[in-house]
Backbone as ProteinMPNN parsed JSONL, in Angstrom:
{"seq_chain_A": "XXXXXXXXXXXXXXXXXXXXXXXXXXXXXXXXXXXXXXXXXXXXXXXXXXXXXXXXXXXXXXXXXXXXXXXXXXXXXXXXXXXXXXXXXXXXXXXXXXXXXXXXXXXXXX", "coords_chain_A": {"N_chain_A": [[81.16, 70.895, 101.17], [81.175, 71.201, 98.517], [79.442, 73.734, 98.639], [80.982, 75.498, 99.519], [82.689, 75.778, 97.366], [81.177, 76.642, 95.465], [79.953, 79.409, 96.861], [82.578, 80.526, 97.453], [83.337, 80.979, 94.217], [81.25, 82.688, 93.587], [82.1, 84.852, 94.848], [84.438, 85.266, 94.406], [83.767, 86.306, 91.576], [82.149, 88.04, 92.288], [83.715, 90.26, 93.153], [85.791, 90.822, 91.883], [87.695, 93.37, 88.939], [87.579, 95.184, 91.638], [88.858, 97.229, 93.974], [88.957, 94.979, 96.06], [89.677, 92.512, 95.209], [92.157, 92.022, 95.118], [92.255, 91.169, 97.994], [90.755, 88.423, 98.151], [91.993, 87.175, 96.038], [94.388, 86.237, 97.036], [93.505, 84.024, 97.916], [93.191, 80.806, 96.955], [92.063, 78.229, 96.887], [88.882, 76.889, 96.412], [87.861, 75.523, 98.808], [88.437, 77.567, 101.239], [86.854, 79.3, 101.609], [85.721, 80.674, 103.688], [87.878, 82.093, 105.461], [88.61, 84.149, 103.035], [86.56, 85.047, 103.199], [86.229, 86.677, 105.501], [89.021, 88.104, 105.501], [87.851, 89.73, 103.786], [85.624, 90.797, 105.15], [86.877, 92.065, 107.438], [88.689, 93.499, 106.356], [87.408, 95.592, 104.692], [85.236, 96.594, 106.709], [85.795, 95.774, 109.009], [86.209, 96.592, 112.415], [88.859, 98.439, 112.31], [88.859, 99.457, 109.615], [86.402, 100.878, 110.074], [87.454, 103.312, 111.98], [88.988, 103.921, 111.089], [87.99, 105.144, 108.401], [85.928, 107.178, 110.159], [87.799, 108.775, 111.628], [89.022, 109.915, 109.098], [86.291, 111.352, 107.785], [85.941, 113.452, 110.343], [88.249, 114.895, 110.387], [88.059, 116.014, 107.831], [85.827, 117.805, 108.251], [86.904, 119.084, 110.53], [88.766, 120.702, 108.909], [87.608, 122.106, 106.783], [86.662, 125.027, 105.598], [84.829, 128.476, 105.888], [85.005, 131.49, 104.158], [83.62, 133.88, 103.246], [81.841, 134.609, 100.889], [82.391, 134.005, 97.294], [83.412, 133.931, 93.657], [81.635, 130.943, 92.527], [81.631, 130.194, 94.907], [79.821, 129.583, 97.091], [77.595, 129.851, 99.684], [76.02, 127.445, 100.062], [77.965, 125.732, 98.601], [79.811, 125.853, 100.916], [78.548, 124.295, 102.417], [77.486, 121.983, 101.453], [79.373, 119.625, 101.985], [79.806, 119.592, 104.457], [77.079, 118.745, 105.371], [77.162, 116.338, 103.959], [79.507, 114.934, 104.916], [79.124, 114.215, 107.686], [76.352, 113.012, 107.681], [77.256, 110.806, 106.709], [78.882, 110.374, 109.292], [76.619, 109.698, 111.128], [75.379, 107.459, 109.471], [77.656, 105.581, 109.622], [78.117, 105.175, 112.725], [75.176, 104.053, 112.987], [76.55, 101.084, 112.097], [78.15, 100.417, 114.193], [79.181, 101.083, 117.35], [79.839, 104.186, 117.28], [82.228, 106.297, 118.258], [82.823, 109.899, 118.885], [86.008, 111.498, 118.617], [86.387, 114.21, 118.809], [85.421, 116.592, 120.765], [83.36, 118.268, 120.382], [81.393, 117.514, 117.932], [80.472, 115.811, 119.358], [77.68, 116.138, 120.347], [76.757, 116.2, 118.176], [76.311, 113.728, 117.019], [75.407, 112.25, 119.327]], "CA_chain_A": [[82.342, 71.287, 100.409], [80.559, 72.153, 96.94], [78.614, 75.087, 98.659], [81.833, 76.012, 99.715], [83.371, 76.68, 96.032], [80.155, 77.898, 94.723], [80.416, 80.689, 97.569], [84.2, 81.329, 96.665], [83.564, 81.444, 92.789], [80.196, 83.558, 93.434], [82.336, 85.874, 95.737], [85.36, 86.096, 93.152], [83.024, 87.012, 90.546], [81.822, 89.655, 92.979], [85.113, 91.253, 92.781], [85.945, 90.716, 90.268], [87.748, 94.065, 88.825], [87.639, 95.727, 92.254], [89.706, 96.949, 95.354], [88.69, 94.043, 96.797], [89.578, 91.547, 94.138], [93.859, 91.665, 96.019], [92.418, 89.886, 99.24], [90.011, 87.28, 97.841], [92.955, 86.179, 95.161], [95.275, 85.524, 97.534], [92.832, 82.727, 98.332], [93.218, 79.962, 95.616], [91.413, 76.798, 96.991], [87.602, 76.962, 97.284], [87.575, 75.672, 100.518], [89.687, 78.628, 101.825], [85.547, 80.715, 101.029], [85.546, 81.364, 104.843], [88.913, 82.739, 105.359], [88.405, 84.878, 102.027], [85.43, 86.185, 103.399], [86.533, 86.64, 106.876], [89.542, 88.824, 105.126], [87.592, 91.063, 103.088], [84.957, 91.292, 106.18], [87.77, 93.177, 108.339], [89.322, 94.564, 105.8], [86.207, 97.179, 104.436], [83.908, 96.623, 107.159], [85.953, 95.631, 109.954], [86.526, 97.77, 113.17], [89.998, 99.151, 111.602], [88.821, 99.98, 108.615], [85.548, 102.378, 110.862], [88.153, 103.94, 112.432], [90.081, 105.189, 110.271], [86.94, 106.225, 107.962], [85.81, 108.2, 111.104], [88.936, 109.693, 111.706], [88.694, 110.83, 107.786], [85.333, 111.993, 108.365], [86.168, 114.346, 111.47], [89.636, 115.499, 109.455], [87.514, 116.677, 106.462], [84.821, 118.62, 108.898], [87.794, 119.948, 111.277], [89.67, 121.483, 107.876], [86.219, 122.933, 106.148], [86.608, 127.288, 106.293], [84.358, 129.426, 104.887], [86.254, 132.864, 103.835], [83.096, 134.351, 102.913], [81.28, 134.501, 99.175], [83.162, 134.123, 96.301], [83.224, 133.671, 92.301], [81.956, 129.852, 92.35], [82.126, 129.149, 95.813], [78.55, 130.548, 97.757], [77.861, 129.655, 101.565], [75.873, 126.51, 100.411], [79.334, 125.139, 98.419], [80.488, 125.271, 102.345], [77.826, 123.743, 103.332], [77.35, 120.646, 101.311], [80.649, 118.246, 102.661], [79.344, 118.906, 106.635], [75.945, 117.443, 105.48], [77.614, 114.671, 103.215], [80.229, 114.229, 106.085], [77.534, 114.308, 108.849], [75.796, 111.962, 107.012], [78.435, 109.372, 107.048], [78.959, 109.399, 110.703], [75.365, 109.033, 111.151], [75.117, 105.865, 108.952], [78.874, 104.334, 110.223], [77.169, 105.357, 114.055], [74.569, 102.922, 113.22], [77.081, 99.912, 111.845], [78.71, 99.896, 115.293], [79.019, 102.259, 118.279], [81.589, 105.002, 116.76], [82.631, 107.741, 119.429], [83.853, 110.498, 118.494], [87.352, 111.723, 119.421], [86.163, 115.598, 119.435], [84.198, 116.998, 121.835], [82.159, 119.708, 119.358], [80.744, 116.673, 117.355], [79.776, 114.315, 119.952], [76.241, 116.221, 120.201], [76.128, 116.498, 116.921], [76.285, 112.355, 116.664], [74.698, 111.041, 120.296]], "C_chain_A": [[81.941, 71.94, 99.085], [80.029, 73.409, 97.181], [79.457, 75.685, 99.154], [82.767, 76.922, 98.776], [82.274, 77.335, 95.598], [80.265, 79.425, 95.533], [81.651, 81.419, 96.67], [83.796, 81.458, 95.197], [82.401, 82.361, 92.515], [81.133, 85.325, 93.974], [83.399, 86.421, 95.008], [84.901, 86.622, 92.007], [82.084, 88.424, 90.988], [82.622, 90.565, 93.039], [85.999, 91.536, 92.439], [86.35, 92.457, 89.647], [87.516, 95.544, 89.974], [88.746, 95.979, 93.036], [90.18, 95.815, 95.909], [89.238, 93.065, 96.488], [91.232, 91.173, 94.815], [93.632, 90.898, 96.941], [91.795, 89.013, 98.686], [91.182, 86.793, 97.0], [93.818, 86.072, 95.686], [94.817, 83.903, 98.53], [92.773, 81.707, 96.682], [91.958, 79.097, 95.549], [89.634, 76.908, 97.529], [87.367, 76.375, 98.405], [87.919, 76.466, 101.677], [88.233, 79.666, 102.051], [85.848, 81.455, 102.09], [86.885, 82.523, 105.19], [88.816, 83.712, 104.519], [87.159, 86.129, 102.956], [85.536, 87.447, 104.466], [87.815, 87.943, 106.82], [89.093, 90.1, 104.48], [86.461, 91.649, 104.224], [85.924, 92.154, 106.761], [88.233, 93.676, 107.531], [88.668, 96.228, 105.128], [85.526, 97.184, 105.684], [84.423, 96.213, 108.957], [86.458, 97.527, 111.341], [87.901, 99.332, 112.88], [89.562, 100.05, 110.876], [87.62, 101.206, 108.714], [86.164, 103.14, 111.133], [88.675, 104.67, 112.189], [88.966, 105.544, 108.776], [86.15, 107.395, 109.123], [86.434, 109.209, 111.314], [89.319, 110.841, 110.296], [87.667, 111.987, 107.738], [85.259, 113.391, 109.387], [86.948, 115.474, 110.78], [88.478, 116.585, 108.8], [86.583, 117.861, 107.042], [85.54, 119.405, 109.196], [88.647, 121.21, 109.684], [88.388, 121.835, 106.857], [86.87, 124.436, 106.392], [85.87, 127.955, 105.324], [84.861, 130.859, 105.366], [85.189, 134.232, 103.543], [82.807, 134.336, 100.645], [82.408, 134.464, 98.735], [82.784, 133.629, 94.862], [82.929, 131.432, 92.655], [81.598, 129.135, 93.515], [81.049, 130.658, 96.976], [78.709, 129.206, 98.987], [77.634, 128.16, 101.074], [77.03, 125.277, 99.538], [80.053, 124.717, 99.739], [79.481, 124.353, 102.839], [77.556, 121.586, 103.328], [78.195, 119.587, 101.754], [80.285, 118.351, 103.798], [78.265, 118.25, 106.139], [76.412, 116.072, 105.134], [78.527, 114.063, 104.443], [79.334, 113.901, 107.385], [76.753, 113.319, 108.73], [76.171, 110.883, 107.386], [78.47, 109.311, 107.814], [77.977, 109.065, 111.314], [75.352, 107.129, 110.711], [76.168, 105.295, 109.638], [78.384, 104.226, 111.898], [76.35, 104.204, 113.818], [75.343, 101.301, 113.095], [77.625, 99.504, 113.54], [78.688, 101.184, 116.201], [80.209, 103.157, 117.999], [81.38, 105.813, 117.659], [83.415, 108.255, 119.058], [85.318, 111.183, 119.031], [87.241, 114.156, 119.59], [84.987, 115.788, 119.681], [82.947, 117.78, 120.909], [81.632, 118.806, 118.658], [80.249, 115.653, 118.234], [78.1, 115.179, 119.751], [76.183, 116.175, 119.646], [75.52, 114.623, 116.96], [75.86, 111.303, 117.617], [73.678, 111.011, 120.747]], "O_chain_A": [[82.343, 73.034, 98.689], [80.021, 74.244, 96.277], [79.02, 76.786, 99.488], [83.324, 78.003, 98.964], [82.332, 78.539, 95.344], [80.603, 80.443, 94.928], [81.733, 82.278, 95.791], [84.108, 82.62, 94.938], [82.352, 82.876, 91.398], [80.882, 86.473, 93.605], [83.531, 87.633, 94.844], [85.616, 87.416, 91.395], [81.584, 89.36, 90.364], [82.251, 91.737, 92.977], [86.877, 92.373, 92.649], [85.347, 93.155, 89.794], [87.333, 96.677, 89.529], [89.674, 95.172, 92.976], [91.345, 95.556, 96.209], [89.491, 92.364, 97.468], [91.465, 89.978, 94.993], [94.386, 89.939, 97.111], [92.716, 88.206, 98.562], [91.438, 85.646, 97.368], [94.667, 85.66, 94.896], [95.391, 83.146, 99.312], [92.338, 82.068, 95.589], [91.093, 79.09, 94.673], [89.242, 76.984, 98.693], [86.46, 76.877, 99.069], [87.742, 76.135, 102.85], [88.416, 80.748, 102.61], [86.197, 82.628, 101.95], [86.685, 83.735, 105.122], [88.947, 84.719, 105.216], [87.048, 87.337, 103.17], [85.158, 88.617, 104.394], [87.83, 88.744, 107.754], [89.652, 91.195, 104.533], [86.335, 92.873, 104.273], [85.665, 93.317, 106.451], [88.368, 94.849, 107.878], [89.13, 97.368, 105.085], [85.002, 98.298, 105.715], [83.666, 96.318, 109.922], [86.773, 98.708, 111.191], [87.871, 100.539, 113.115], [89.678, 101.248, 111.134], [87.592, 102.177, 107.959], [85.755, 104.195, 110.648], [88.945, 105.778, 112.653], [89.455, 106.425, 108.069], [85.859, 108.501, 108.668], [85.993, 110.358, 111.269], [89.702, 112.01, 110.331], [87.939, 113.186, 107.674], [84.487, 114.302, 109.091], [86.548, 116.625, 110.6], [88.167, 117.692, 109.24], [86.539, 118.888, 106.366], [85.45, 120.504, 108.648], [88.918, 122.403, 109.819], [88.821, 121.563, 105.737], [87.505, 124.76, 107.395], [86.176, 128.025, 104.134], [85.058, 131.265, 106.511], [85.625, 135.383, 103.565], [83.483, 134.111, 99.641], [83.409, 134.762, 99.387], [81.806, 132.882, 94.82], [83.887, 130.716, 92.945], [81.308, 127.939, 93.523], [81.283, 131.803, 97.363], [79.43, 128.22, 99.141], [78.542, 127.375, 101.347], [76.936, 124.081, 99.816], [80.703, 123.679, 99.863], [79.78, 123.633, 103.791], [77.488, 120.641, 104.113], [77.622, 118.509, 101.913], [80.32, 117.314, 104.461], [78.291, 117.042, 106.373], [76.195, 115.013, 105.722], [78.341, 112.931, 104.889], [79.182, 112.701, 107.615], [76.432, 112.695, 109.742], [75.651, 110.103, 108.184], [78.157, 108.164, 108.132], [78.114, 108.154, 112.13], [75.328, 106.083, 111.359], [75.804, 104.393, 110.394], [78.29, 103.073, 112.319], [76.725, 103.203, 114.428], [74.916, 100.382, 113.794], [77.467, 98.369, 113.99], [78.202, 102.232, 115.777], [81.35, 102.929, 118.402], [80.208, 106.098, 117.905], [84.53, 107.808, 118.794], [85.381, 111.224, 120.26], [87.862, 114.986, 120.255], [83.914, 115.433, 119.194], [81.732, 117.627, 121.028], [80.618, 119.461, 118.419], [79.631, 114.683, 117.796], [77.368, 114.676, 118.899], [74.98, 115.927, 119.555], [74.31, 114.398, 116.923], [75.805, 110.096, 117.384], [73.331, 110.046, 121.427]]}, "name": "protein", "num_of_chains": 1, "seq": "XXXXXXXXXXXXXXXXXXXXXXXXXXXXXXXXXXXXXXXXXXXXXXXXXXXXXXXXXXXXXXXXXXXXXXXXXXXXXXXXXXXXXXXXXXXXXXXXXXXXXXXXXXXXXX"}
């Protein structure tokens, strides 16, 4: 039971001033740690919350256009958000098995 509140008051001081900080304080009672945890686990990190960063991910690639040069805005300005996005479904790919929902990126990501 004690390594139960130390958890919870280590884990509210973890988020302490975050996003995060709405689900853990609707937990009061340090014995509640698991539940707490168990909430903010699915809520960033759970399958949901891949899903619909994937689906972001794809969005942001699918709506990219390069128009050709411009004042400000050279090829590798287009270029940098597919690597940074590309990136991301790489790394979320490794957290769990993500599949993508368009066809023109699955080679890119299997």
């Amino acid at each position: 039971m004690e390594d139960n509140a130390q958890c919870f008051q280590e884990l509210k001081r973890i988020v302490q001033g975050t996003k995060a900080e709405v689900y853990v304080d609707k937990f009061n009672v340090p014995s509640e740690f698991c539940a707490a945890w168990r909430k903010l686990y699915n809520t960033f990190l759970g399958t949901g919350a891949k899903d619909t960063l994937a689906a972001q991910l794809e969005k942001t690639i699918q709506n990219l256009r390069y128009n050709g040069q411009k004042r400000g805005f050279m090829f590798t300005t287009y270029v940098e958000p597919h690597k940074t996005a590309y990136q991301s479904m790489l790394d979320l790919a490794k957290k769990r098995h993500y599949t993508t929902t368009t066809p023109a990126l699955a080679s890119v990501i299997s």
